[in-house]
C-alpha positions as CSV (number, residue, x, y, z in Angstrom):
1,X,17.9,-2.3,42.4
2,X,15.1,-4.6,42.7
3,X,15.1,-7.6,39.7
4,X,11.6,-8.2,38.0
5,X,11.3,-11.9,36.5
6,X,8.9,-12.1,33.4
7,X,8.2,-15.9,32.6
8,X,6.0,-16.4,29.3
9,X,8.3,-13.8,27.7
10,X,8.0,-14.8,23.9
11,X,4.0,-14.4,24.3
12,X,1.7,-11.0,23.8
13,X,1.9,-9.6,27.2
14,X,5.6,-10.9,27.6
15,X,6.8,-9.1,24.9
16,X,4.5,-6.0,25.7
17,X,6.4,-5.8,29.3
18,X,9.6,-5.7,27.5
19,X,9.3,-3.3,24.9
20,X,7.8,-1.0,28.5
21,X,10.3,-2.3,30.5
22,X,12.9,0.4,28.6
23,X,10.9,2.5,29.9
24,X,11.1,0.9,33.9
25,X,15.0,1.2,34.1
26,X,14.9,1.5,37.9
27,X,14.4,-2.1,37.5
28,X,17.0,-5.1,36.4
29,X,14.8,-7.0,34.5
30,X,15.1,-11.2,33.5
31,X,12.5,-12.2,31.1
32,X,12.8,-15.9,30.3
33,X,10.6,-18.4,28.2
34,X,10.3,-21.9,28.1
35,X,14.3,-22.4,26.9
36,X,15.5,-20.2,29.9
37,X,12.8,-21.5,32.9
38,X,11.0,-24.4,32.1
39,X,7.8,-24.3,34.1
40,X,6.8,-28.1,33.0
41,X,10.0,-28.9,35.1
42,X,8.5,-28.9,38.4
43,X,11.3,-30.8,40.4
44,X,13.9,-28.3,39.4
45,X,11.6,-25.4,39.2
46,X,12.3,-23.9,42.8
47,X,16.2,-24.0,42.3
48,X,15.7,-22.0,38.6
49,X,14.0,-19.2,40.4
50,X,16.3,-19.2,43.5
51,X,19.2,-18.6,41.0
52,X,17.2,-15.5,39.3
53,X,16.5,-14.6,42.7
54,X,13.7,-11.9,41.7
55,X,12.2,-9.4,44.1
56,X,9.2,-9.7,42.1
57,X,7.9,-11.8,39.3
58,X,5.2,-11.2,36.9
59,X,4.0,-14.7,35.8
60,X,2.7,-14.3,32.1
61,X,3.2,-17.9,31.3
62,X,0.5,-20.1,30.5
63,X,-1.3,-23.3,27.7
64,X,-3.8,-20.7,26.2
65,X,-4.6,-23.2,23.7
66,X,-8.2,-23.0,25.1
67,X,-9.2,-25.8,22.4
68,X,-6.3,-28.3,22.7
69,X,-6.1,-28.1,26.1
70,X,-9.0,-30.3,26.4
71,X,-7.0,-33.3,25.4
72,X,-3.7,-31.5,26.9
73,X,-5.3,-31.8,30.7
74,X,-1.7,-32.7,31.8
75,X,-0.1,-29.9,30.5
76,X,-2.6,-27.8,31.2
77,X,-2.5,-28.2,34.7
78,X,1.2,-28.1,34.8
79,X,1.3,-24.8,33.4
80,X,-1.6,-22.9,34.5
81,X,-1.6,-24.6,38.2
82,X,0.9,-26.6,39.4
83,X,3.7,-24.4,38.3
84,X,1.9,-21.3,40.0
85,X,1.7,-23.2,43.5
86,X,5.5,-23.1,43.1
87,X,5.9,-19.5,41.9
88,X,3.6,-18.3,45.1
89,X,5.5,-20.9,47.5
90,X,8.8,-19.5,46.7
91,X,7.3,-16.0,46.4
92,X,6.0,-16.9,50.1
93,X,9.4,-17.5,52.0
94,X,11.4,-15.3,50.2
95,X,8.9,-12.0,50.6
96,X,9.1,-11.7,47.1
97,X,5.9,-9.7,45.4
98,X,3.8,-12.2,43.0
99,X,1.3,-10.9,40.2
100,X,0.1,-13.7,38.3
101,X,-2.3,-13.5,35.1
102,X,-5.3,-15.4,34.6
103,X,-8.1,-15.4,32.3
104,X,-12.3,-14.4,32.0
105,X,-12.6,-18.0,31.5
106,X,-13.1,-19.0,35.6
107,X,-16.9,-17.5,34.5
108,X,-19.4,-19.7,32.8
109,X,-20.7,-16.9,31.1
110,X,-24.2,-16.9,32.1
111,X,-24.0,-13.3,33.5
112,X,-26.1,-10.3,32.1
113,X,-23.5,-7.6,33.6
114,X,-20.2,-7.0,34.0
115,X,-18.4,-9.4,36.4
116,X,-16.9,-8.1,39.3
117,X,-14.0,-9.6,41.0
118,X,-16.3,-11.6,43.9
119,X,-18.5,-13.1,40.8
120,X,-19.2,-16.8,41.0
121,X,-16.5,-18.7,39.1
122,X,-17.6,-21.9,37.9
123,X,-15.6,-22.8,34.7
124,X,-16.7,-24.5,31.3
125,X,-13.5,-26.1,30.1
126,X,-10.4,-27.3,30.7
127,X,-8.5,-24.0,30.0
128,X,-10.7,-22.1,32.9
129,X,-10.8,-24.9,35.4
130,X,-6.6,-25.2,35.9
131,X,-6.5,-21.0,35.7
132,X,-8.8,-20.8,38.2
133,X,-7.4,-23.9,40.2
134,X,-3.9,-22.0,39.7
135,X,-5.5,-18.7,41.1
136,X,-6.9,-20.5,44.0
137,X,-3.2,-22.6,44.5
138,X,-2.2,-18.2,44.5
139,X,-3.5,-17.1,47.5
140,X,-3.0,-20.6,49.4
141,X,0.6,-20.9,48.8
142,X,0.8,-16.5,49.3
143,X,-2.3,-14.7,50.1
144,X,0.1,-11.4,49.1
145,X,-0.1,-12.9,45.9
146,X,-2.2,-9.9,43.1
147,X,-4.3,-11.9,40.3
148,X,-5.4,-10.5,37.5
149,X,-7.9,-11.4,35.3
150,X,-8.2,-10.5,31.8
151,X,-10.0,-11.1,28.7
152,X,-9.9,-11.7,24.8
153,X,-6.1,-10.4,24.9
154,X,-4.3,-9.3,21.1
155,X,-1.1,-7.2,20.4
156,X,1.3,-7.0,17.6
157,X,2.9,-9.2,19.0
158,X,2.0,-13.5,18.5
159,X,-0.7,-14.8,17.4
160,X,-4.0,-13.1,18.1
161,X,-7.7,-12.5,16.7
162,X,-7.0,-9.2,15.2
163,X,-3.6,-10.3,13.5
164,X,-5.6,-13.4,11.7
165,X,-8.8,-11.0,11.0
166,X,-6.7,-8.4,9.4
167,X,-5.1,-10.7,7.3
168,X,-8.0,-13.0,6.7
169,X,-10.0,-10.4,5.6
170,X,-7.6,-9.2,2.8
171,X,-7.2,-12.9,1.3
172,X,-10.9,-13.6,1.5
173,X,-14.5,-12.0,-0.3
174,X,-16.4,-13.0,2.9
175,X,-15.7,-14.0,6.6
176,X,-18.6,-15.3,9.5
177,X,-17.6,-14.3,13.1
178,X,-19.4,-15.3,16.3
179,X,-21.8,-12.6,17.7
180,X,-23.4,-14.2,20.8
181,X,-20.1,-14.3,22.7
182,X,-20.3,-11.1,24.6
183,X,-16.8,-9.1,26.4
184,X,-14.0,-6.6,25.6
185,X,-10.8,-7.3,24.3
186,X,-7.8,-6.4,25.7
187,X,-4.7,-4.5,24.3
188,X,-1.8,-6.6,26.1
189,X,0.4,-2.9,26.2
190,X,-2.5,-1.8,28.3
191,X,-2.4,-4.6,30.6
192,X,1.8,-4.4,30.8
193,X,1.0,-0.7,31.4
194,X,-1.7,-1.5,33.7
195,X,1.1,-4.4,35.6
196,X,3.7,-1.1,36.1
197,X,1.5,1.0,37.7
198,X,0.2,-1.6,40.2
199,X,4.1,-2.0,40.7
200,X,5.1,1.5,41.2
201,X,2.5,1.8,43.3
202,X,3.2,2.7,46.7
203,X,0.6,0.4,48.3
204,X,0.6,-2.9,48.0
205,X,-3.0,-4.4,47.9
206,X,-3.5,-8.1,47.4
207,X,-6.3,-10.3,45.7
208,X,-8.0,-10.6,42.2
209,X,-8.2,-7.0,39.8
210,X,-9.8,-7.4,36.8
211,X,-8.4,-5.2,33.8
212,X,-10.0,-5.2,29.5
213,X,-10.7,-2.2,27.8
214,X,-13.7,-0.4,28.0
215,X,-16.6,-1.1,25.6
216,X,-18.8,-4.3,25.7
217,X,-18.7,-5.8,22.2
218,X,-18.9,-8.9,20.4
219,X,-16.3,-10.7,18.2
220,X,-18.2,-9.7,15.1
221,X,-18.1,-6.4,16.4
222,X,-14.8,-6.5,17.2
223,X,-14.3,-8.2,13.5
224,X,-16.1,-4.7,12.1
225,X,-14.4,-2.2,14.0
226,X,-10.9,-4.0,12.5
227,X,-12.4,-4.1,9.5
228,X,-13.4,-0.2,9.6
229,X,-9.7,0.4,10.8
230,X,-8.0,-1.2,8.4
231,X,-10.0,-0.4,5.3
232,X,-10.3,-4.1,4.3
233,X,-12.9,-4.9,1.6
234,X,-14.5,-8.0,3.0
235,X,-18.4,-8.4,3.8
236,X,-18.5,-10.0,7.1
237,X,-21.8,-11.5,8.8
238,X,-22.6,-12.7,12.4
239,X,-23.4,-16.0,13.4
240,X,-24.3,-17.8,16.1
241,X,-21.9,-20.0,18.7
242,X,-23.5,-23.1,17.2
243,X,-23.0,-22.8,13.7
244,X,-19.2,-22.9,14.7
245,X,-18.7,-25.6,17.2
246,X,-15.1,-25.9,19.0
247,X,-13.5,-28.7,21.5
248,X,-14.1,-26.2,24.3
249,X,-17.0,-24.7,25.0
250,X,-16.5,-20.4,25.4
251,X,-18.4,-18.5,27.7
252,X,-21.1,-16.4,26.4
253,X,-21.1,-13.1,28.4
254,X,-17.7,-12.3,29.9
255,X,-17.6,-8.6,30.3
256,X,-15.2,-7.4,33.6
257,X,-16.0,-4.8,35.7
258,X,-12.7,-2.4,36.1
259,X,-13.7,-0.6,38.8
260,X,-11.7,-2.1,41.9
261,X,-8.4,-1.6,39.7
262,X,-9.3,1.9,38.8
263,X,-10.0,2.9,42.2
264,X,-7.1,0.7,44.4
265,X,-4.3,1.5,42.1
266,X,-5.3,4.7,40.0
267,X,-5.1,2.1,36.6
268,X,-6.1,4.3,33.3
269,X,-8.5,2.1,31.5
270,X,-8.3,3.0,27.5
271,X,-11.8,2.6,25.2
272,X,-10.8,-1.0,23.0
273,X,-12.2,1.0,20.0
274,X,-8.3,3.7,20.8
275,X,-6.3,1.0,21.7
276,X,-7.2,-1.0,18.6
277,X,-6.3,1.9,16.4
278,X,-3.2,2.3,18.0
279,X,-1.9,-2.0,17.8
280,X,-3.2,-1.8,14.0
281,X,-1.2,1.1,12.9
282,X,1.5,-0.9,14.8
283,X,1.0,-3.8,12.2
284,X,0.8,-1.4,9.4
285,X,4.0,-0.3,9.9
């Protein structure tokens, strides 16, 4: 029975895997957060995963803090690089299969279409540059190593945009959200889904997939269709990036093209507006 190892298990897509992984029982499964394998303990980080001993690992950890990480560079880099060069090292020389996740953030968002997986990357804060230096530290340390990027990622699991919308909007008369920052969300079941089929796959392809749902959308678009959804009584009005100005700066057009996914690995790629229905009448419950 081959042993999958989930790090990051506490987090959206963590916790996603494991409610499918019930569904995956041809598989002994380990899912472990920070108490169970500390990733900022690089010296002792090789000898944690040699104990697990997994056949494959599905690396969901990260800092997603896009905003603190400016001033958490350290621990940043830790997490979302360094760490990874020792996952895909150890991956390397024991022929175990790596699949780590990354982010939309590698693109400075100055695109007008959706990105495809050979897009430029050229990163506009501190979160994107150590995911995109872990990706590169990936296929260095194991070019069998999959990468997949993803985008604007909720669940009903953690904290998430449509969580804090949902409630925002029922404590408040009026809310602004951003509408010049331009993508598709991502319903983190569909990118655990999306993880088992590339699995249980009976070829093996390495390099960088991109996976989101289908529409292109802004966050205040986004904020409207949860708004529709959940029936919330709130007037909500767009505004642009610079009348809300964070630490990091957020790409403006990150939209991924799905097509290499679709057609390597036969990935089912669900419209955001149906998987948003189906997370919010998760919360409601």
């Amino acid at each position: 029975m081959k042993k999958i190892l989930v790090t990051g298990a506490n987090g959206q897509l963590g916790s996603e895997l494991n409610v499918l992984s019930k569904s995956y029982s041809q598989f002994e499964w380990v899912f472990t957060d920070r108490e169970e394998l500390d990733l900022c303990n690089l010296d002792n980080l090789v000898s944690e995963i040699s104990r697990i001993n997994p056949q494959i690992i599905i690396n969901c950890a990260a800092h997603t803090a896009v905003d603190r990480a400016e001033s958490e560079f350290e621990l940043s880099d830790i997490l979302n690089h360094r760490a990874v060069a020792v996952m895909a090292k150890w991956s390397s020389n024991t022929d175990c299969k790596l699949i780590h996740v990354s982010t939309d953030y590698v693109f400075d968002g100055t695109a007008a279409t959706a990105l495809t997986e050979s897009a430029l990357t050229a990163p506009i804060n501190v979160y994107g540059q150590t995911k995109l230096a872990g990706e590169k530290a990936c296929f260095e340390e194991n070019p069998d190593s999959i990468v997949i990027r993803t985008s604007w990622v909720y669940s009903s699991f953690g904290a998430n945009f449509v969580k804090t919308m949902s409630r925002l909007m029922q404590e408040r008369d009026s809310l602004n959200v951003v509408n010049d920052q331009i993508g598709s969300p991502t319903y983190a079941a569909d990118l655990a889904q999306a993880i088992m089929t590339i699995i249980a796959h009976p070829n093996w392809q390495a390099g960088i997939y991109h996976f989101s749902n289908e529409g292109e959308i802004s966050w205040y678009e986004f904020a409207l269709a949860i708004q529709e959804i959940g029936g919330f009584d709130c007037t909500i009005s767009g505004i642009p990036s610079s009348a809300y100005p964070t630490p990091a700066k957020r790409p403006q057009y990150s939209l991924l093209d799905k097509t290499k996914i679709k057609e390597i690995f036969g990935v089912v790629v669900p419209d955001y507006r149906t998987s948003l229905e189906k997370c919010m009448s998760l919360l409601k419950e």
